[in-house]
C-alpha positions in Angstrom: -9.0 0.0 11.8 -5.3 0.1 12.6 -3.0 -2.9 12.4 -2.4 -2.9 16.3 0.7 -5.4 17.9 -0.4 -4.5 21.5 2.1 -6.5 23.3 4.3 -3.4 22.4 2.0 -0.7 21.3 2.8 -0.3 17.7 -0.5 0.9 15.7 0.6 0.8 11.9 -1.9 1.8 9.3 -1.2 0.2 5.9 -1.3 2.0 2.6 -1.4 -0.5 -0.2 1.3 -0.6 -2.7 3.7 1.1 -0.4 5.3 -2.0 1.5 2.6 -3.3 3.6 2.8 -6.9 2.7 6.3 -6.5 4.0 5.6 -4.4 6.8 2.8 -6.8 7.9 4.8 -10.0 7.6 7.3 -8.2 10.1 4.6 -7.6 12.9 3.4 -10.9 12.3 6.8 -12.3 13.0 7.2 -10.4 16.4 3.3 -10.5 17.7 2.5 -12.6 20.4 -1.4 -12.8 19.4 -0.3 -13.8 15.8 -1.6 -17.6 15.0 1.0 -18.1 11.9 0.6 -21.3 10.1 3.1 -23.7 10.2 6.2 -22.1 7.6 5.6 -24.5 4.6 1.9 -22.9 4.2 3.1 -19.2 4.7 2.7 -16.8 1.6 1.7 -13.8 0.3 -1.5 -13.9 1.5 -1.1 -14.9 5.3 -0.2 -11.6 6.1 -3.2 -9.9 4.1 -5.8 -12.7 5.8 -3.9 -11.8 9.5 -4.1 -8.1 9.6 -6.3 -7.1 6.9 -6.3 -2.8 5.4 -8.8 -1.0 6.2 -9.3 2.6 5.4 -8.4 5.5 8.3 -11.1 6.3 10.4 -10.8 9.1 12.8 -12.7 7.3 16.0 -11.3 4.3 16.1 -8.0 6.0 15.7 -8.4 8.1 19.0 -7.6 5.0 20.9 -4.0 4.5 20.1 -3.5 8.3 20.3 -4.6 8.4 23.9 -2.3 5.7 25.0 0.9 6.3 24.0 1.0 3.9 21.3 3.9 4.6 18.5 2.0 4.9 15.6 3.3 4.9 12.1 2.5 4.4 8.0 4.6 3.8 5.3 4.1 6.3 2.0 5.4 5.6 -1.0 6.3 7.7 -4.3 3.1 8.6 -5.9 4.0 7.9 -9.5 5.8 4.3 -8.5 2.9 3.6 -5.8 0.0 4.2 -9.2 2.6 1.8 -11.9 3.2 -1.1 -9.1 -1.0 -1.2 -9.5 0.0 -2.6 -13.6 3.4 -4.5 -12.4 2.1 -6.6 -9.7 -1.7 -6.6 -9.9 -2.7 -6.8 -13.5 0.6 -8.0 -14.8 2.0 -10.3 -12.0 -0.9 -11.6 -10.6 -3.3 -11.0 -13.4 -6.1 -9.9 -11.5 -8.5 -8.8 -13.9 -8.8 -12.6 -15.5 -10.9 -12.9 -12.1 -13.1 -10.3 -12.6 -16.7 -11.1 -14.3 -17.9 -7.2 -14.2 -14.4 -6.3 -16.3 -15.4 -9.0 -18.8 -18.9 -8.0 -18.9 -18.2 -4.3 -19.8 -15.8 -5.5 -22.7 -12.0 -4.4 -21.1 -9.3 -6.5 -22.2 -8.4 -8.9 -19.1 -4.8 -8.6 -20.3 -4.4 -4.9 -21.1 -1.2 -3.5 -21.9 -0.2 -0.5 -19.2 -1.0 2.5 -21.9 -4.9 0.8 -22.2 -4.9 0.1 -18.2 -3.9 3.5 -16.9 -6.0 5.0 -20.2 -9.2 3.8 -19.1 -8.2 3.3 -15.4 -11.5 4.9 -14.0 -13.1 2.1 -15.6 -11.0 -0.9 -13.8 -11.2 0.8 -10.4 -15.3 0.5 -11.1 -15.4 -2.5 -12.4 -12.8 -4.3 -10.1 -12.5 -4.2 -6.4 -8.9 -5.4 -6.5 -8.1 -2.4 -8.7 -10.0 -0.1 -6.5 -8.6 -0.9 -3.6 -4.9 -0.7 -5.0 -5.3 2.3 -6.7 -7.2 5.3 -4.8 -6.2 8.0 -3.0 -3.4 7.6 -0.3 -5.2 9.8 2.0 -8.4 7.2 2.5 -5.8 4.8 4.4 -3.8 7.2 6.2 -6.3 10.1 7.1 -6.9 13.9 6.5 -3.6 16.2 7.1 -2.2 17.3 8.9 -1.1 12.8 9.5 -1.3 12.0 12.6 1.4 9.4 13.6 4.5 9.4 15.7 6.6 8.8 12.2 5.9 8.3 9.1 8.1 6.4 6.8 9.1 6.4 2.9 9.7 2.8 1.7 13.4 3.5 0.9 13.3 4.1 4.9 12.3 0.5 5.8 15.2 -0.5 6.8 15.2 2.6 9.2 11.3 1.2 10.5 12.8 -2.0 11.5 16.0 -0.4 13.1 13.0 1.8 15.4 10.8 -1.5 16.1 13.9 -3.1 17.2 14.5 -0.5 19.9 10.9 -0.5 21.0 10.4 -4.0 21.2 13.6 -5.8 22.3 13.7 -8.4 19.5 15.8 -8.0 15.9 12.8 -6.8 13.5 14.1 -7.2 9.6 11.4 -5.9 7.1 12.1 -8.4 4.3 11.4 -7.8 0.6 8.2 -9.2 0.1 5.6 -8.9 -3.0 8.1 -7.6 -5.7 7.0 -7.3 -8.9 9.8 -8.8 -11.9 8.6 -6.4 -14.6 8.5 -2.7 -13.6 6.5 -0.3 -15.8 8.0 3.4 -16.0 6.7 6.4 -16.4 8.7 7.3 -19.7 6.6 3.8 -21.4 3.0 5.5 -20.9 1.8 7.9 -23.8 1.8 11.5 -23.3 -2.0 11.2 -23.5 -1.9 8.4 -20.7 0.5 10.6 -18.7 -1.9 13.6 -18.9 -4.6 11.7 -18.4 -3.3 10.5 -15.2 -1.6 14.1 -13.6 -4.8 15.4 -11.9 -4.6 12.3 -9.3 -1.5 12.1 -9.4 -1.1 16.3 -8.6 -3.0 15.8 -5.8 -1.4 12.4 -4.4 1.9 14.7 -4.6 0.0 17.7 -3.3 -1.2 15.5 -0.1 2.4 14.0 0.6 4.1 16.9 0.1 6.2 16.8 2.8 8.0 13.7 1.9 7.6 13.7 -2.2 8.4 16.7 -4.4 6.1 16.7 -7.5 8.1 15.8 -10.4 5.2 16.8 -13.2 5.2 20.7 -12.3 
């Protein structure tokens, strides 16, 4: 189900890990149908509980492409979308400590990133949060070829709330929001890890290819 502001027609489906709490605080900010708490009790999770992800689905879709809505995503670099998974959700907000299945099948709660993205399959099965974070791009955006009127990179945000400005009148900033203080790189993992990880990671590339060149080939 898209993220729809219909007082202007703007459908935006969100990818996480590419910018959607920030995208999502912006609509929030600008929709008239928006019941925002009072300031003092807004976080990172109003925005979530407000306009909630959901994965693409074709037929509900069709609705904002026969109306002239402007839809749009936001994609981010493959590589730093999978890592921001370890930075903010393990490391940040330490997830896992919540999860009874992860402590039930022995994984440490407080993995370092070479043990996380080593056994990865196993967190995306055994925690929700995880999963949700870390599959394929193309489940939230849809099968190729991407059906919106633009699609964004998150170094272009600045750009998405120059366009929602024009269509809706109002000054739309996209603010920073959800940023992780520790930032795990590539060059850290193991060169097992990192081959481990290159056949999703191949075919996130392969499926964005129009706005991310592949850096492992």
């Amino acid at each position: 189900m898209a993220i729809a502001v219909e007082a202007y027609r703007l459908a935006y489906m969100a990818l996480p890990k590419a910018g959607c709490s920030s995208v999502k605080e912006a609509l929030a900010r600008i929709d008239p149908d928006a019941a925002l708490p009072p300031p003092e009790a807004q976080g990172h999770g109003t925005w979530h509980a407000l306009y909630p992800t959901a994965r693409f689905r074709p037929h509900r879709w069709e609705q904002y492409e026969q109306r002239g809505w402007f839809r749009f995503c936001v994609v981010r670099d493959p590589i730093d979308r999978l890592l921001s998974v370890y930075s903010n959700r393990v490391d940040r907000f330490d997830e896992l400590k919540n999860s009874p299945r992860v402590r039930a099948l022995g994984l440490p709660t407080k993995p370092d990133p070479d043990y996380f993205f080593g056994h990865l399959r196993d967190y995306i099965e055994a925690s929700s949060v995880i999963k949700h974070h870390a599959i394929g791009a193309w489940l939230f955006l849809g099968p190729k070829p991407l059906r919106y009127t633009r699609v964004y990179r998150t170094k272009e945000l600045g750009q998405l709330g120059a366009d929602l400005s024009l269509i809706t009148g109002q000054t739309v900033t996209i603010p920073r929001a959800n940023a992780s203080e520790r930032k795990v790189t590539w060059d850290e993992l193991s060169g097992a890890t990192r081959d481990s990880l290159r056949p999703f990671l191949d075919q996130e590339y392969e499926y964005l290819s129009e706005y991310y060149t592949n850096p492992l080939r």
